[in-house]
N, C-alpha and C positions, 0 to 999 in steps of 0.2 A: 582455200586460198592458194597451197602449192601448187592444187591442178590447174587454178585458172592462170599459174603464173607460166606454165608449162605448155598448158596450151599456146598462151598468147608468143612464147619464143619459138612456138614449132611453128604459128601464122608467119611473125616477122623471117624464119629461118625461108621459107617458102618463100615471099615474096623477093627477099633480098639475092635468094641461094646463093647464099655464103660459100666462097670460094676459099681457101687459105692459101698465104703467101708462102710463097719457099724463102723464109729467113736468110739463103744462103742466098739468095740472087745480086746478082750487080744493081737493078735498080733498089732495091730495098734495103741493099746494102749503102747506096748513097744516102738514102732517106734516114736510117741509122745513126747512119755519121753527119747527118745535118743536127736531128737534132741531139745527138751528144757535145755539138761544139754549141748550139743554144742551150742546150742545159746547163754543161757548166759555167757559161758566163753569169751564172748567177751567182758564182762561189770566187766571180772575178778572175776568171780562166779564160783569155781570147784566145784561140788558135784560130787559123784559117785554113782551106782545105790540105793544101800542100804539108802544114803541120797537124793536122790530122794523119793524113796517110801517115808521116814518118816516125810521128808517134805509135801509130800501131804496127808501123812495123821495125820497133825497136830500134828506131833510130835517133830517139830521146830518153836520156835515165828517168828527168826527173819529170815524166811525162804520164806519175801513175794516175792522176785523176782524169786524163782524155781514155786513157785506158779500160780503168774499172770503169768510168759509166761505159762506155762502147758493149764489152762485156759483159755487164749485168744487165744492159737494157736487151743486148741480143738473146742473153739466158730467158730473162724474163718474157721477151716476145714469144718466145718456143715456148716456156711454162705455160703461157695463156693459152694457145693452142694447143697443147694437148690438156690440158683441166677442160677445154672444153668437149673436144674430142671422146673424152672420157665421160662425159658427163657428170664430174665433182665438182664441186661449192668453189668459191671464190679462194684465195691463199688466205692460208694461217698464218697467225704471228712466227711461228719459224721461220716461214717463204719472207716474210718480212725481217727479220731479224738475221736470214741467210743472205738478203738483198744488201745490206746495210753490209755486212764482212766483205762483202764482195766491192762497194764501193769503195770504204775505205781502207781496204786493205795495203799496209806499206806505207798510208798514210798517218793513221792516229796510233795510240799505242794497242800493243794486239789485246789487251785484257779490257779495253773500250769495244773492240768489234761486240756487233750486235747486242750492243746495250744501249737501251735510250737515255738521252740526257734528261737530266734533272733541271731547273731554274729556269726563268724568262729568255727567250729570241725574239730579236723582231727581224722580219722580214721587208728589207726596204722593198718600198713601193706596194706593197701588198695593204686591203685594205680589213685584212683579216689578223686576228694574233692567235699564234697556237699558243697551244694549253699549255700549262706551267708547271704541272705534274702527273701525274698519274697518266705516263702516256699508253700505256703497257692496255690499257682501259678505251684509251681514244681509240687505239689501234685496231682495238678487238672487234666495236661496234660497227 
């Protein structure tokens, strides 16, 4: 099963010839910061581009949550590229659980970083409910 899965990403790798992006670029750097101000409007955070820039460039205190996603989404983009570079599996619960310190960091209290929560959320407008416990387990599969 692993070789036919290996073949078939070295077919799709061929036809598509995957280029990778320089994370550090101007355009990808906009695209970045587009969807970090859609991201966290989900958590009820608007900025607009002008307050994006100036949030990242330290021109707002209390501006940690434009921050940490910009940050851990640009970490994260560079993890993808080279796990795949490298040829290893998909992130671990750590990459996950290091993704999470990184978002809320300065936000929640620091013995919360990278720990998953316990009990019900619901996610307005969503038409799915995440799981209530044993996220440690959702994570893994």
């Amino acid at each position: 099963m692993l070789q036919n899965k290996t073949e078939l990403l070295k077919k799709r790798q061929e036809i598509l010839k995957l280029n990778f992006i320089d994370i550090s670029n101007k355009e990808w750097l906009y695209i970045l910061g587009e969807e970090t101000r859609n991201s966290i409007m989900i958590e009820g955070i608007f900025v607009d581009e002008d307050e994006l820039f100036d949030a990242l460039n330290g021109k707002y205190r209390s501006a940690s949550h434009v921050v940490n996603h910009f940050r851990t989404a640009k970490f994260l983009y560079n993890f993808a590229i080279e796990l795949y570079k490298t040829g290893e599996n998909y992130p671990c619960l750590a990459a996950v659980k290091t993704a999470h310190k990184m978002l809320f960091d300065g936000i929640i209290k620091p013995q919360k970083l990278g720990i998953f929560r316990i009990g019900k959320i619901k996610i307005i407008g969503a038409k799915i409910e995440p799981p209530e416990y044993d996220i440690n387990d959702w994570i893994r599969l």
